[in-house]
N, C-alpha and C positions, 0 to 999 in steps of 0.2 A: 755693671760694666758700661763705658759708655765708650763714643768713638772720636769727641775731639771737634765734629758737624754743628756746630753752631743753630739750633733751629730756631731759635729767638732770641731777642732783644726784649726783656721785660726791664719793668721799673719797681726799685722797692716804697714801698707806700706807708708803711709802719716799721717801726722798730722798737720793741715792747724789751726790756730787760728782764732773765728770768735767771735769778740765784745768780749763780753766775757765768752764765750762757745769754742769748738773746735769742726774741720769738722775731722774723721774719715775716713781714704781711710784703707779698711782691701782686704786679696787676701784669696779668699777661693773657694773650689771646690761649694758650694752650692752657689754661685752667680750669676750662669748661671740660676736656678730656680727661683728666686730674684724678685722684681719687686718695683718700686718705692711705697710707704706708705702703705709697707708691715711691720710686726713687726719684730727685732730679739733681742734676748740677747745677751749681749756681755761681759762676765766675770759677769751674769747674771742681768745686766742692761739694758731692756727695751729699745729698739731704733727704729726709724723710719727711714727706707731705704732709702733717698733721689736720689743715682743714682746707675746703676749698669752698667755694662762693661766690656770688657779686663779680665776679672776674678776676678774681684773686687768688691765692693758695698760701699756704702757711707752711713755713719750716721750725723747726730749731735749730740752733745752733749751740753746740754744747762748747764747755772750756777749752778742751782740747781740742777743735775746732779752729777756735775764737786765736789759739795760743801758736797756730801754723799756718793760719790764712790771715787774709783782707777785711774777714768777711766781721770784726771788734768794729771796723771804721765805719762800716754801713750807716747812710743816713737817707732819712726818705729824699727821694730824686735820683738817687744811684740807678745806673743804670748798668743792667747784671746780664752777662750773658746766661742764655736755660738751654739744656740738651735734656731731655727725658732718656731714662737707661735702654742700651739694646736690647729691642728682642733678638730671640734666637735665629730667625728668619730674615733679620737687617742685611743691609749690606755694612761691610766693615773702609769705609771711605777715607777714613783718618786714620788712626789708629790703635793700638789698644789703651785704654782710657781708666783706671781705678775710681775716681773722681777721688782719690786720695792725694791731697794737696801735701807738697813735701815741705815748703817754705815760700814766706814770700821774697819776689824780687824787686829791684826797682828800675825803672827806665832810667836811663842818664843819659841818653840824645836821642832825637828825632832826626832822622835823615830824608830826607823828600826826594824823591826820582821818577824819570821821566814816567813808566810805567808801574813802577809799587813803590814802597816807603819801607824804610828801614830802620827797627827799632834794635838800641843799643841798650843787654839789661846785665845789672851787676846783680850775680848773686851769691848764697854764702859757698866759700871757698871748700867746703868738706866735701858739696857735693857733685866735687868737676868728674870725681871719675865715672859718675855716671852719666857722662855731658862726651858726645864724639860728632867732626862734621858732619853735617847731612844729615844728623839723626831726628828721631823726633824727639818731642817736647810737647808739654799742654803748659800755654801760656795761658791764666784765666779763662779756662777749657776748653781755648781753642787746638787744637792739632795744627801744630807748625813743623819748620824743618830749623836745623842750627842752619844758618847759612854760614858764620864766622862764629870763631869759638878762638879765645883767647885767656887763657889763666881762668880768674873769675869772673869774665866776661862773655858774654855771647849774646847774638843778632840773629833777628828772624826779618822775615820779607812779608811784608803785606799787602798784599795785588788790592786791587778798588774794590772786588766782589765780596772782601773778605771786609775791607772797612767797611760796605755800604751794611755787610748785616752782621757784625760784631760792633761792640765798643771799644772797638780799638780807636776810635774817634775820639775819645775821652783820654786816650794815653797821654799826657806829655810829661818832661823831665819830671822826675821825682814823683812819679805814678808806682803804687807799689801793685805787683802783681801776683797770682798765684802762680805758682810753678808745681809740676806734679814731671820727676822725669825719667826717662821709659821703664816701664814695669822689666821689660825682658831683658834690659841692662844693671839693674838695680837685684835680678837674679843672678846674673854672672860674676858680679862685683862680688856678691855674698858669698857662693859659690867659690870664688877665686880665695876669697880672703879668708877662708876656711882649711882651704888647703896650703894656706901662708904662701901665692904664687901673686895675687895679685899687683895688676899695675897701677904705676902712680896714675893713672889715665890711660882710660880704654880706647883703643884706634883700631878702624877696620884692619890693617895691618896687623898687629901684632893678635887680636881673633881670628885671620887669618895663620896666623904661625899655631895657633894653639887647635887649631884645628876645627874652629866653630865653622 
């Protein structure tokens, strides 16, 4: 479980093809803490450490992986965002985090403002009901908020603190991203659609009529 906190900005340095998966070599200051089939997120993708060393750490990447994220396009110079998993004693600052990537999305504008920047990302249409304003979302495992949500569409805000230590710096038009979106909504939807009541799209309103 992870929380969406950004704690680094690593670089991948290898990319080794395996069957048909890929081995991951990334360089990052927290590799020295590392330790083999420890967890980490990687552009908020769920990974198992397999080696560490030299300042490095090693993942895989399996097919089905490879077949819901970003993480097929890797090429050394990528620059990936790392959250190691929560302990139990964390603080929970973002919010709750699978590192289970649901689909990629893609940016289609940059918006520049006075005080943060506003990214405009298209993704796929099945999975709006689980998309409401203000909610969260793990954008390539950051922990954001929707700030505007429209059909298949939605925008987040990105204050300077959050570009100075993600790679949201590397976003522009046609940047595909991970999207993973909220576990606690992605419950109720299941939930809902079980007892054949669900909405075409979840709104604080209408959880408020149902009594959440």
């Amino acid at each position: 479980m992870f929380t969406g906190i950004i704690e680094e900005v690593g670089e991948v340095v290898g990319v080794e093809p395996l069957g048909g998966g890929r081995r991951l070599r990334i360089a990052a200051a927290m590799a020295a803490a590392l330790r083999p089939e420890q967890s980490v997120a990687v552009n908020g993708a769920c990974l198992t450490v397999v080696r560490t060393g030299d300042g490095t750490f090693e993942v895989i990447a399996i097919e089905e992986t490879l077949k819901k994220t970003t993480l097929g396009t890797f090429r050394p110079g990528r620059r990936v965002n790392l959250e190691r998993a929560l302990s139990a004693t964390g603080r929970l600052d973002g919010h709750l985090v699978q590192g289970h990537v649901d689909a990629a999305g893609t940016v289609e504008r940059v918006e520049p403002l006075a005080t943060s920047t506003l990214y405009h990302l298209r993704f796929d249409a099945r999975f709006a009901p689980y998309v409401i304003p203000t909610g969260s979302i793990a954008v390539d495992g950051i922990s954001l908020t929707v700030a505007r949500l429209e059909d298949d569409r939605l925008t987040v805000a990105i204050i300077p603190y959050t570009a100075e230590h993600t790679n949201t710096r590397t976003w522009t038009p046609g940047t595909r991203v991970n999207l993973e979106f909220d576990l606690l909504g992605k419950y109720v939807v299941r939930w809902l659609t079980l007892r054949g009541s669900a909405p075409a799209r979840l709104s604080p309103e209408w959880l408020r009529e149902q009594g959440f």
